[in-house]
PDB file of N, CA, C and O in Angstrom:
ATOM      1  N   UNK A   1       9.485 -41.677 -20.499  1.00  0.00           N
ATOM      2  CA  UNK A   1       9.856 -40.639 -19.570  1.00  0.00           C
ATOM      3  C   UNK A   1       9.517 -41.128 -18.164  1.00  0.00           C
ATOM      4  O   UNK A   1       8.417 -41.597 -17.871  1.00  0.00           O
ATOM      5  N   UNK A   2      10.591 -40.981 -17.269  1.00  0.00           N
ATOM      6  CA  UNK A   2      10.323 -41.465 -15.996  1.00  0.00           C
ATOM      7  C   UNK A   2       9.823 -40.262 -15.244  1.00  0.00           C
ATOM      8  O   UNK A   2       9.338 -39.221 -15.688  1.00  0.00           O
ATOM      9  N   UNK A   3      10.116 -40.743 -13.657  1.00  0.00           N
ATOM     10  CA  UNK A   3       9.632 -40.136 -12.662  1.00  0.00           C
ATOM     11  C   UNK A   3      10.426 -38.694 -12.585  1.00  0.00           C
ATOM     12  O   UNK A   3       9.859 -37.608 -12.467  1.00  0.00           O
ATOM     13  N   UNK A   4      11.965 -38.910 -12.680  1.00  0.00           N
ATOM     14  CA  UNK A   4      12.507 -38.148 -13.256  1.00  0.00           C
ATOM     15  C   UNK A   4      11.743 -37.222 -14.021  1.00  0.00           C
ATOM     16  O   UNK A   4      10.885 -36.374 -13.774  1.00  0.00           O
ATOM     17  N   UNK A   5      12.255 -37.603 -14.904  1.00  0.00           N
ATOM     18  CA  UNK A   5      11.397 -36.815 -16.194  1.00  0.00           C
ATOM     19  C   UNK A   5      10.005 -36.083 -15.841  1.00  0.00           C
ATOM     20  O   UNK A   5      10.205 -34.875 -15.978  1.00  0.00           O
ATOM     21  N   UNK A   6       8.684 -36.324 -15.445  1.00  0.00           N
ATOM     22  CA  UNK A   6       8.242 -35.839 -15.274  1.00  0.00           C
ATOM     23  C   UNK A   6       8.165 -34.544 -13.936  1.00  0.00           C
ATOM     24  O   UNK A   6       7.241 -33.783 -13.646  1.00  0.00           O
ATOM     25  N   UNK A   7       9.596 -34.710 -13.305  1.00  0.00           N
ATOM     26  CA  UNK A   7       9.855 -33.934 -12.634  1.00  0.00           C
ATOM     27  C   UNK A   7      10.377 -32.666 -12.726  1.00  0.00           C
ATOM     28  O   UNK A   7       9.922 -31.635 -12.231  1.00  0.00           O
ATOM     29  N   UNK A   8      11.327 -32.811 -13.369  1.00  0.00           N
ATOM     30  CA  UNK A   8      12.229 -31.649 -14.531  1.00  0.00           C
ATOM     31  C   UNK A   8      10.718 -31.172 -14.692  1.00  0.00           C
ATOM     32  O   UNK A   8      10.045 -30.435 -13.971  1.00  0.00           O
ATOM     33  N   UNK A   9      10.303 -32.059 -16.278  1.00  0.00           N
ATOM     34  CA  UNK A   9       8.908 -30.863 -16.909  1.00  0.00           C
ATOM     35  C   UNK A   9       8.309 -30.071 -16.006  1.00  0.00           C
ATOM     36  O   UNK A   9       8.330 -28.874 -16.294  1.00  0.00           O
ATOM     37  N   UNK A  10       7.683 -30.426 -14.819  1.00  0.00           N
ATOM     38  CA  UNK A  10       7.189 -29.787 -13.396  1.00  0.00           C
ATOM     39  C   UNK A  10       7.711 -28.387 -13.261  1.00  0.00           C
ATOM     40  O   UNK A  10       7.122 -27.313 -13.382  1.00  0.00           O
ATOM     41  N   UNK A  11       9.273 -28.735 -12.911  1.00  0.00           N
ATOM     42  CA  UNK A  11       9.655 -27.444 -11.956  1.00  0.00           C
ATOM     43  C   UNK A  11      10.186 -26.633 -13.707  1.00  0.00           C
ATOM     44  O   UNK A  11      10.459 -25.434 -13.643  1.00  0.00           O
ATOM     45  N   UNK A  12      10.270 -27.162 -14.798  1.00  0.00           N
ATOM     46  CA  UNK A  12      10.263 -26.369 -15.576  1.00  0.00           C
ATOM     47  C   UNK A  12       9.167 -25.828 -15.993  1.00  0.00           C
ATOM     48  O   UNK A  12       9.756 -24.876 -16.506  1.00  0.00           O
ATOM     49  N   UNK A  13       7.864 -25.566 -16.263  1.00  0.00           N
ATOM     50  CA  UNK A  13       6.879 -25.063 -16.215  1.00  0.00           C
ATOM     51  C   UNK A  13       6.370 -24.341 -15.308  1.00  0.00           C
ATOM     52  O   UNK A  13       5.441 -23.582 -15.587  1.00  0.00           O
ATOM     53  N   UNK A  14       6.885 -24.433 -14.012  1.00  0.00           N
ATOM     54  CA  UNK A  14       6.470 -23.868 -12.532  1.00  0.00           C
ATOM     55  C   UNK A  14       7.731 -22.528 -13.366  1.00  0.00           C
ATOM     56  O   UNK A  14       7.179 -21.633 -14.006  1.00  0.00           O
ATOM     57  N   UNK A  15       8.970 -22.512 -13.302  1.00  0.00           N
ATOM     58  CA  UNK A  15      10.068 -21.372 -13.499  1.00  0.00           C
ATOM     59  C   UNK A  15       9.648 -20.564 -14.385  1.00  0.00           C
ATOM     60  O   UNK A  15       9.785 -19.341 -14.342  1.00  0.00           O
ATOM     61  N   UNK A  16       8.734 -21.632 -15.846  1.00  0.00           N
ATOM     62  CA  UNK A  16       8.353 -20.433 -17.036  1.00  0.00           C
ATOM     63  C   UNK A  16       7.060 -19.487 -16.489  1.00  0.00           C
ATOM     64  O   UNK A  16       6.892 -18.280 -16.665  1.00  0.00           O
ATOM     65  N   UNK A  17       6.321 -20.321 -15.864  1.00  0.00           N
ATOM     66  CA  UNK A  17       4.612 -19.426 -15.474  1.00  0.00           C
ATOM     67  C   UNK A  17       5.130 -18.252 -13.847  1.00  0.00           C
ATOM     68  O   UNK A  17       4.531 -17.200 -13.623  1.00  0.00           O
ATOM     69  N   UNK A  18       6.127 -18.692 -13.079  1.00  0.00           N
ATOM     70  CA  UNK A  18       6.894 -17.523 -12.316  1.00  0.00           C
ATOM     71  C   UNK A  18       7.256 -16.449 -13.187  1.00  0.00           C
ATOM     72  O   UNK A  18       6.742 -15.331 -13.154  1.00  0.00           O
ATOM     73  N   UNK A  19       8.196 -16.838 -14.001  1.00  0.00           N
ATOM     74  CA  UNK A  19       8.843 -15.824 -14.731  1.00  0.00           C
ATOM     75  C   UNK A  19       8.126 -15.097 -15.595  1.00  0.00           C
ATOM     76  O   UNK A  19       8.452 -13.917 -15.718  1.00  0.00           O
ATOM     77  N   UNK A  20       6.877 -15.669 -16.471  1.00  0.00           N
ATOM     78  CA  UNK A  20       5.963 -14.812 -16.845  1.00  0.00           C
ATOM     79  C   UNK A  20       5.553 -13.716 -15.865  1.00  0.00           C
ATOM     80  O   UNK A  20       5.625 -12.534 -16.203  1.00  0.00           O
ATOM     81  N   UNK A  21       4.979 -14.211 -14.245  1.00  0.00           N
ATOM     82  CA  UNK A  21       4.081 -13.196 -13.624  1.00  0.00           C
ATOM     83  C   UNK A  21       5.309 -12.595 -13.522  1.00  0.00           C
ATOM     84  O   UNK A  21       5.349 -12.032 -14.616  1.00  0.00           O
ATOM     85  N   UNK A  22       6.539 -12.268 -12.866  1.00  0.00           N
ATOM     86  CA  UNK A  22       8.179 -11.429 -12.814  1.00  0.00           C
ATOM     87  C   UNK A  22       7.429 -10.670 -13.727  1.00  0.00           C
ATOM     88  O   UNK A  22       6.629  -9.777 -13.446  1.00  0.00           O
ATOM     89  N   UNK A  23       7.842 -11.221 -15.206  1.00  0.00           N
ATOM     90  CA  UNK A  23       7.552 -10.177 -16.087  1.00  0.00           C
ATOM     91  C   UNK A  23       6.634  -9.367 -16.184  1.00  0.00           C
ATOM     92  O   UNK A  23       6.981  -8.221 -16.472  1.00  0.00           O
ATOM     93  N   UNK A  24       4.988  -9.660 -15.969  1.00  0.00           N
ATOM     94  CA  UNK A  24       4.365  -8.948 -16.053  1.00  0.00           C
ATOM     95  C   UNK A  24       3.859  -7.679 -14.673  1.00  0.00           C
ATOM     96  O   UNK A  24       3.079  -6.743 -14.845  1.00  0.00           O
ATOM     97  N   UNK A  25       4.671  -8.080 -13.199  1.00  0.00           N
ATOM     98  CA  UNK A  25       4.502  -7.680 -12.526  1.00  0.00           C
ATOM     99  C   UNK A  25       5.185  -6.294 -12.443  1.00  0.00           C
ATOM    100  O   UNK A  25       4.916  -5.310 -11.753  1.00  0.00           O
ATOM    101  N   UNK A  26       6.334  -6.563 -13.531  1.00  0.00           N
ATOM    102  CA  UNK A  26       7.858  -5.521 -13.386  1.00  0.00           C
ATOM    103  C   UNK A  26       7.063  -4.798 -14.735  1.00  0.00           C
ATOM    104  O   UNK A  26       7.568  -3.675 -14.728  1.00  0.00           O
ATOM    105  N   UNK A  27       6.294  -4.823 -15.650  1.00  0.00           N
ATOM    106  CA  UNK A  27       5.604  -4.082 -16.748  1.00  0.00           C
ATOM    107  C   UNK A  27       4.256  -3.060 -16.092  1.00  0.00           C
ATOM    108  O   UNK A  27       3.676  -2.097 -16.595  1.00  0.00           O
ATOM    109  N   UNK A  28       4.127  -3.575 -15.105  1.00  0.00           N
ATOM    110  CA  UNK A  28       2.256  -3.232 -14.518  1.00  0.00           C
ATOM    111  C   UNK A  28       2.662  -3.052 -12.692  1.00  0.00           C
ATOM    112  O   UNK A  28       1.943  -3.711 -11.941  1.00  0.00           O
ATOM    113  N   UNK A  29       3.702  -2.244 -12.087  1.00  0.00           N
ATOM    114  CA  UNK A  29       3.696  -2.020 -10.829  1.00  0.00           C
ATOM    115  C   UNK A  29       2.787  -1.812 -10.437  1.00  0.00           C
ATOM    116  O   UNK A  29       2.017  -1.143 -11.126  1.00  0.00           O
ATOM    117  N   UNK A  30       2.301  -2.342  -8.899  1.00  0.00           N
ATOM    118  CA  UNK A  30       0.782  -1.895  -8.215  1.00  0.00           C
ATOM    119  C   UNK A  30       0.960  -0.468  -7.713  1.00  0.00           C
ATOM    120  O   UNK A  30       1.887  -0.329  -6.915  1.00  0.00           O
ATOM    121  N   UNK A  31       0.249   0.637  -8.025  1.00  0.00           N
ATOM    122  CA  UNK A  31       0.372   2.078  -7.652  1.00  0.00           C
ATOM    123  C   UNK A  31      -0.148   1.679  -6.137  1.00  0.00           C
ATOM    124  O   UNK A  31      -1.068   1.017  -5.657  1.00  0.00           O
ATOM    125  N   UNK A  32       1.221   2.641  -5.550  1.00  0.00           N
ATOM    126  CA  UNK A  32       0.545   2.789  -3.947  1.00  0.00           C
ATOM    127  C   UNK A  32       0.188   3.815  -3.287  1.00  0.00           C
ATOM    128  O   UNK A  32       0.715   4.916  -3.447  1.00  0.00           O
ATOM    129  N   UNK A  33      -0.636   3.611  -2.566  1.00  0.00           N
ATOM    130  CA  UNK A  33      -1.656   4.220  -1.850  1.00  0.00           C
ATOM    131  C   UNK A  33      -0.983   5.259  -1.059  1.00  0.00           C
ATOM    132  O   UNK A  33       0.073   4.822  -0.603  1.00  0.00           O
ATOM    133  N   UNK A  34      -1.157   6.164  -0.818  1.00  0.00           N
ATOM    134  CA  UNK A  34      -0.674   7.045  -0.006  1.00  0.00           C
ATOM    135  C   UNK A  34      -1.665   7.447   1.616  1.00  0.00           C
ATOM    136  O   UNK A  34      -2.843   7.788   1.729  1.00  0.00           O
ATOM    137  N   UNK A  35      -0.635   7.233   2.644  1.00  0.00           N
ATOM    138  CA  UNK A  35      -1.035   7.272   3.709  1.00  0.00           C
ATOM    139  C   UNK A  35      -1.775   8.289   4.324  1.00  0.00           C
ATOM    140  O   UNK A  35      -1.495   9.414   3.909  1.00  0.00           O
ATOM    141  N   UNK A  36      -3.057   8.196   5.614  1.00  0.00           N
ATOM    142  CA  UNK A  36      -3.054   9.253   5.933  1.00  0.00           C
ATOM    143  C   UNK A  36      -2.367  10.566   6.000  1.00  0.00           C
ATOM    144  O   UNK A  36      -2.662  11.628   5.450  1.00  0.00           O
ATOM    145  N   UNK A  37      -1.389  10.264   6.793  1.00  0.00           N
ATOM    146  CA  UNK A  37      -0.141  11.460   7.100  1.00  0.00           C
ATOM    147  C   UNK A  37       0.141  11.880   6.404  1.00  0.00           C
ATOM    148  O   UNK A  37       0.395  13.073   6.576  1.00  0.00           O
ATOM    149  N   UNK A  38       0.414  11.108   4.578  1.00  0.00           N
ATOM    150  CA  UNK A  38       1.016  11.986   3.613  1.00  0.00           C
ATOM    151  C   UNK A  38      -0.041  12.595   3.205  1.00  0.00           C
ATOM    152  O   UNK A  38       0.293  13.778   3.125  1.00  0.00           O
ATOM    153  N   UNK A  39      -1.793  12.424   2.710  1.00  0.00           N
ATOM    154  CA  UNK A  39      -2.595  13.216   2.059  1.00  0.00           C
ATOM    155  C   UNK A  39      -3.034  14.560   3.060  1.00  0.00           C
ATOM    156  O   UNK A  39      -3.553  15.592   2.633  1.00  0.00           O
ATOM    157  N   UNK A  40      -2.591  14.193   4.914  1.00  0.00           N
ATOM    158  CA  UNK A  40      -2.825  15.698   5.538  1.00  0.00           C
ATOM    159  C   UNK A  40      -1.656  16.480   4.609  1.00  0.00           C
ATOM    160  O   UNK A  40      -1.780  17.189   3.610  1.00  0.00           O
ATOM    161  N   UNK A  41      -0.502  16.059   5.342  1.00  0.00           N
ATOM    162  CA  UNK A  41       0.676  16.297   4.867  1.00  0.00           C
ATOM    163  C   UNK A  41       0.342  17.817   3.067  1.00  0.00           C
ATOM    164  O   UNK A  41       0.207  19.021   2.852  1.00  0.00           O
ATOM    165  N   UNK A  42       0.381  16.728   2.486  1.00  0.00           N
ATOM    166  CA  UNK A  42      -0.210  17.528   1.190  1.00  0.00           C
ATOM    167  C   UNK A  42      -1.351  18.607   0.650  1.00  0.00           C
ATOM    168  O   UNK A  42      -1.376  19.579  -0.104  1.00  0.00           O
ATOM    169  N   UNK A  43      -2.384  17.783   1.572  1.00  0.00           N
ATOM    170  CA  UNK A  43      -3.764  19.138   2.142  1.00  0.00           C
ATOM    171  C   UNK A  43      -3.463  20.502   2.789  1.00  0.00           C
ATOM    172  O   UNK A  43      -4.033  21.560   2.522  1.00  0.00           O
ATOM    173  N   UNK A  44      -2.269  20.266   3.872  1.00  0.00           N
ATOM    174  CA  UNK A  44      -1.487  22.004   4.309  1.00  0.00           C
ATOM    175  C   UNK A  44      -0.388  22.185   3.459  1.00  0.00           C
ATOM    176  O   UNK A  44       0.221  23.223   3.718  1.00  0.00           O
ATOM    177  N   UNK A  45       0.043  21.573   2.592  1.00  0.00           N
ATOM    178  CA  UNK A  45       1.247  22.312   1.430  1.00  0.00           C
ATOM    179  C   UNK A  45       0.494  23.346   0.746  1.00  0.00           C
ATOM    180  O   UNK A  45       0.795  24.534   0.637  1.00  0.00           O
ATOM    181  N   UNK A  46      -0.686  22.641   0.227  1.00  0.00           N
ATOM    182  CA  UNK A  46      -1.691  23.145  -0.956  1.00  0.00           C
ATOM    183  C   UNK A  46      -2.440  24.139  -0.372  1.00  0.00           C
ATOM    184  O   UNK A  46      -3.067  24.849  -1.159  1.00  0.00           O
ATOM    185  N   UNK A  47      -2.528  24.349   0.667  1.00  0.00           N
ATOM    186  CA  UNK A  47      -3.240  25.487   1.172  1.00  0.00           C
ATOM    187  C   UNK A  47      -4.933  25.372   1.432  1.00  0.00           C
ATOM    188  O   UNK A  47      -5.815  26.188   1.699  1.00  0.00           O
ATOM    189  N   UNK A  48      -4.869  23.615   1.160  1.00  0.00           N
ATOM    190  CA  UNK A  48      -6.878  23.062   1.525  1.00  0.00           C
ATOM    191  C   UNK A  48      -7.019  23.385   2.982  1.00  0.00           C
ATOM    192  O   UNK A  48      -7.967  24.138   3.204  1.00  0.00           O
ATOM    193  N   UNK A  49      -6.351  23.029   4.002  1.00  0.00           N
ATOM    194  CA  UNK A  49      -6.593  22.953   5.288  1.00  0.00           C
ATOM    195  C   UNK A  49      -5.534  24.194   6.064  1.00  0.00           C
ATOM    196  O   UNK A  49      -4.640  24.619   5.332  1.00  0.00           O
ATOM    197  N   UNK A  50      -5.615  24.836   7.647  1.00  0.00           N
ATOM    198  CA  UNK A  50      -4.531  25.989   8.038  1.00  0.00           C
ATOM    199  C   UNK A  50      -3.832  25.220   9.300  1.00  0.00           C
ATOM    200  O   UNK A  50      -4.257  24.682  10.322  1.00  0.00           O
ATOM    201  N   UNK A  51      -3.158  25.335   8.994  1.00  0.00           N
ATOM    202  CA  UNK A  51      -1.807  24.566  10.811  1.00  0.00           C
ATOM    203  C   UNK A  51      -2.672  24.092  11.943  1.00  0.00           C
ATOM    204  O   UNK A  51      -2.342  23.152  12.667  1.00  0.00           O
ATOM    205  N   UNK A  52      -4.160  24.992  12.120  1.00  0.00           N
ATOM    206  CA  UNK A  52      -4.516  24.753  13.762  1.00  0.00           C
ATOM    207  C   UNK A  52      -5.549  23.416  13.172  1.00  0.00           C
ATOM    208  O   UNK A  52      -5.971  22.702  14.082  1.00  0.00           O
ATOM    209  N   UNK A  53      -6.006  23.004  11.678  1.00  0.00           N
ATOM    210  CA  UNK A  53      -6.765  22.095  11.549  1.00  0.00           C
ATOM    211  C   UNK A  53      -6.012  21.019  11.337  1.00  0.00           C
ATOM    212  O   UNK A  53      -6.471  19.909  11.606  1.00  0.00           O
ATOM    213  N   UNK A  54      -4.416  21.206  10.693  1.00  0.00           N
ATOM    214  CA  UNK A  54      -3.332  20.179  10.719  1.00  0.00           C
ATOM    215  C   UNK A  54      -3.330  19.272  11.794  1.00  0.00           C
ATOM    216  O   UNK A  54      -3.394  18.050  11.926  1.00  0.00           O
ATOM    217  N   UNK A  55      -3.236  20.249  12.509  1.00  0.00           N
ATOM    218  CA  UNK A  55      -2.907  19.655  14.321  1.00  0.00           C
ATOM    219  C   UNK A  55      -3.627  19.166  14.779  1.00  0.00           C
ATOM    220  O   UNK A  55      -3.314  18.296  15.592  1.00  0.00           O
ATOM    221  N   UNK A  56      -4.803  19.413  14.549  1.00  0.00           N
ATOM    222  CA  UNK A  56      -6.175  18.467  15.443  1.00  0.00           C
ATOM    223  C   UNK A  56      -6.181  17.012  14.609  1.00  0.00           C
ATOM    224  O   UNK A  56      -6.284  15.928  15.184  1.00  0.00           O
ATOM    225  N   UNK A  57      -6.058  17.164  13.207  1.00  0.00           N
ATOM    226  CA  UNK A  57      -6.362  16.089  12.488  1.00  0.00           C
ATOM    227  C   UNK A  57      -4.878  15.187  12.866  1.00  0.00           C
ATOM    228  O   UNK A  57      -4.748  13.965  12.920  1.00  0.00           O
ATOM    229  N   UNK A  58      -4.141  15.952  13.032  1.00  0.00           N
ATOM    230  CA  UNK A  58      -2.703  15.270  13.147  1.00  0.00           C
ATOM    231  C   UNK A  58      -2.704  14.507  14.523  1.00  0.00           C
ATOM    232  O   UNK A  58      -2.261  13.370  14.679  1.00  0.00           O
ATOM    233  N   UNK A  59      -3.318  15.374  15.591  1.00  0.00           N
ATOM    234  CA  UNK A  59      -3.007  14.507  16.957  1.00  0.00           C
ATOM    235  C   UNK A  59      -4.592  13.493  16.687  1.00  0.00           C
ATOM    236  O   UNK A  59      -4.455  12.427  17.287  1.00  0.00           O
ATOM    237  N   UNK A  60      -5.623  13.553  16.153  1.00  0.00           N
ATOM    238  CA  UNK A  60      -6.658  12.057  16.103  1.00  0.00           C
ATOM    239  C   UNK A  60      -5.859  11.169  15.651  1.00  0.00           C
ATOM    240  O   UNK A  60      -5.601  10.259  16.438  1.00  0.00           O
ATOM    241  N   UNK A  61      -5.047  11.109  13.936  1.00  0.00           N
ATOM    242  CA  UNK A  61      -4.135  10.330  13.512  1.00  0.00           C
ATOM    243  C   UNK A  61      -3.631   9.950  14.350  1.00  0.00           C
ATOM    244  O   UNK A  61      -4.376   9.031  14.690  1.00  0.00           O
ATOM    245  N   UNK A  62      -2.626   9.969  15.193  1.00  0.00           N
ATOM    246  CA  UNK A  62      -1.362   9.662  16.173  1.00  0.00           C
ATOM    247  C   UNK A  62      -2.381   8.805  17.279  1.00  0.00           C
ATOM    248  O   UNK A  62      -2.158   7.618  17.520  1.00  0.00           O
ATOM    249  N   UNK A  63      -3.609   9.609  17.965  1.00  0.00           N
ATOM    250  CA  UNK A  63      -4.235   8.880  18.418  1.00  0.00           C
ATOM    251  C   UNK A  63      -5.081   7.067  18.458  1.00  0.00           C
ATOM    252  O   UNK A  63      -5.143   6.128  19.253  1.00  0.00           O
ATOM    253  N   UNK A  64      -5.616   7.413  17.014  1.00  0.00           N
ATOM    254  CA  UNK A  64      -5.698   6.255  16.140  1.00  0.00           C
ATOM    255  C   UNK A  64      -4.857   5.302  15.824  1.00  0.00           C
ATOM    256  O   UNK A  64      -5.146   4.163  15.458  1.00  0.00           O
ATOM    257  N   UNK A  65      -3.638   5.842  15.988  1.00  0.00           N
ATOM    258  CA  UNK A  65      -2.986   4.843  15.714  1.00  0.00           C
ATOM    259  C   UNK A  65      -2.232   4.149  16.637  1.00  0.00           C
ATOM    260  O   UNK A  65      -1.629   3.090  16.461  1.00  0.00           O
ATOM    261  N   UNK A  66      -2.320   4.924  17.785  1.00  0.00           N
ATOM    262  CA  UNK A  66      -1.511   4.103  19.125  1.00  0.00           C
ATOM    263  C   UNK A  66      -2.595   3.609  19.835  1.00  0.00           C
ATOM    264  O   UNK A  66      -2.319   3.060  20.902  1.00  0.00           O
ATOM    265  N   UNK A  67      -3.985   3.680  19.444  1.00  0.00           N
ATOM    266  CA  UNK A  67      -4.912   3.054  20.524  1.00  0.00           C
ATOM    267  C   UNK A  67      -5.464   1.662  19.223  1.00  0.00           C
ATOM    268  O   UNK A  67      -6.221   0.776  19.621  1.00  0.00           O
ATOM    269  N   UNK A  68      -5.170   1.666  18.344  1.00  0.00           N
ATOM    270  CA  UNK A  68      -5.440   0.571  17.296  1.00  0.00           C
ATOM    271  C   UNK A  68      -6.694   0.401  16.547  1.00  0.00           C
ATOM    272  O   UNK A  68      -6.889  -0.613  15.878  1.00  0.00           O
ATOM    273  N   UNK A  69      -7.957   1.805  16.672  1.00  0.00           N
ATOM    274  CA  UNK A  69      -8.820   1.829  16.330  1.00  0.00           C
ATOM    275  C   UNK A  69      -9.115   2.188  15.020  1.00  0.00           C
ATOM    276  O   UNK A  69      -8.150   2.216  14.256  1.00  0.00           O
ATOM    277  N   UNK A  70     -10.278   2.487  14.542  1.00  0.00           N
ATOM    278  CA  UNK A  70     -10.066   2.667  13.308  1.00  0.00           C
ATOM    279  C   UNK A  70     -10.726   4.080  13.338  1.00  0.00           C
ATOM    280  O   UNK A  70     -11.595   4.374  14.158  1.00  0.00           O
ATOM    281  N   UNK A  71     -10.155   5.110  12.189  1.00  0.00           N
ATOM    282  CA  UNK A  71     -10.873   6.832  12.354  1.00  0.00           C
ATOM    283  C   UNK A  71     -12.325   6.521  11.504  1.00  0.00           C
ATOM    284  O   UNK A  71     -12.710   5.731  10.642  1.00  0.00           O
ATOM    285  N   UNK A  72     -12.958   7.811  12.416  1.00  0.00           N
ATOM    286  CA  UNK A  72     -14.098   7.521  12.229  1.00  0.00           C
ATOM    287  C   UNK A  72     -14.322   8.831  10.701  1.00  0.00           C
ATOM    288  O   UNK A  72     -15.289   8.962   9.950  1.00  0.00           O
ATOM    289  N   UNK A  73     -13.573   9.262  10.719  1.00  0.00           N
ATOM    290  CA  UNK A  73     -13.795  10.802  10.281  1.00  0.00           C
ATOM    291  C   UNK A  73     -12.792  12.238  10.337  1.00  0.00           C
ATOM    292  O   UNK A  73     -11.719  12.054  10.912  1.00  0.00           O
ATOM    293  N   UNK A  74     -12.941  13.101  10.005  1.00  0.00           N
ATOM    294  CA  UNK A  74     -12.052  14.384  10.894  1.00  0.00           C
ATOM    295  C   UNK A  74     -13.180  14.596  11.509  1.00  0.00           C
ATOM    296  O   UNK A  74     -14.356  14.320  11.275  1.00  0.00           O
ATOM    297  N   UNK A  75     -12.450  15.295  12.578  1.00  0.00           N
ATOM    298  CA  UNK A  75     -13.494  16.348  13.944  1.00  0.00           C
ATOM    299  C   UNK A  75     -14.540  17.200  13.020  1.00  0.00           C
ATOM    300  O   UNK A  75     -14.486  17.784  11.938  1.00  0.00           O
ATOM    301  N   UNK A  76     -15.375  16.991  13.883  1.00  0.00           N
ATOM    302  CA  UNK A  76     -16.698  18.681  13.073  1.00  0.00           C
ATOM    303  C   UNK A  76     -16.164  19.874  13.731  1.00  0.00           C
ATOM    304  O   UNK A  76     -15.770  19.822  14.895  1.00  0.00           O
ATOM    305  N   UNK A  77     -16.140  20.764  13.152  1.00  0.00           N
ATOM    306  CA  UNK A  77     -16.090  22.259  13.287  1.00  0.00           C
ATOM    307  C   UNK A  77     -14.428  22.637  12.149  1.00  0.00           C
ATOM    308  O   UNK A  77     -14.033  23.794  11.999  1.00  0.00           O
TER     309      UNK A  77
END
């Protein structure tokens, strides 16, 4: 077996151990995370939090995120 040859075997073993992770990636999706915005979002559907605490938490979010910092928390009170 030449140089050849051991080249084929290569990229054929590289296609089977890809196509394994394919497979097992498309069996086992990574669950994703849901964003700030959507768990406020869902906290005033459900009736945990009322519109005027939406809004405060909603404008820190917006804040946070156009000044690039990271939240520390929601507001106290």
């Amino acid at each position: 077996m030449g140089v050849g040859g051991w080249t084929w075997m290569i990229v054929f073993w590289v296609a089977v151990v890809a196509l394994v992770v394919w497979g097992v990636s498309r069996l086992f999706p990574a669950r994703r995370v849901p964003s700030a915005w959507e768990v406020l979002d869902a906290r005033l559907a459900s009736g945990e939090i009322d519109p005027a605490t939406y809004r405060v938490l909603r404008d820190e979010l917006d804040a946070t995120r156009l000044s690039g910092r990271v939240p520390q928390g929601p507001p106290a009170g």
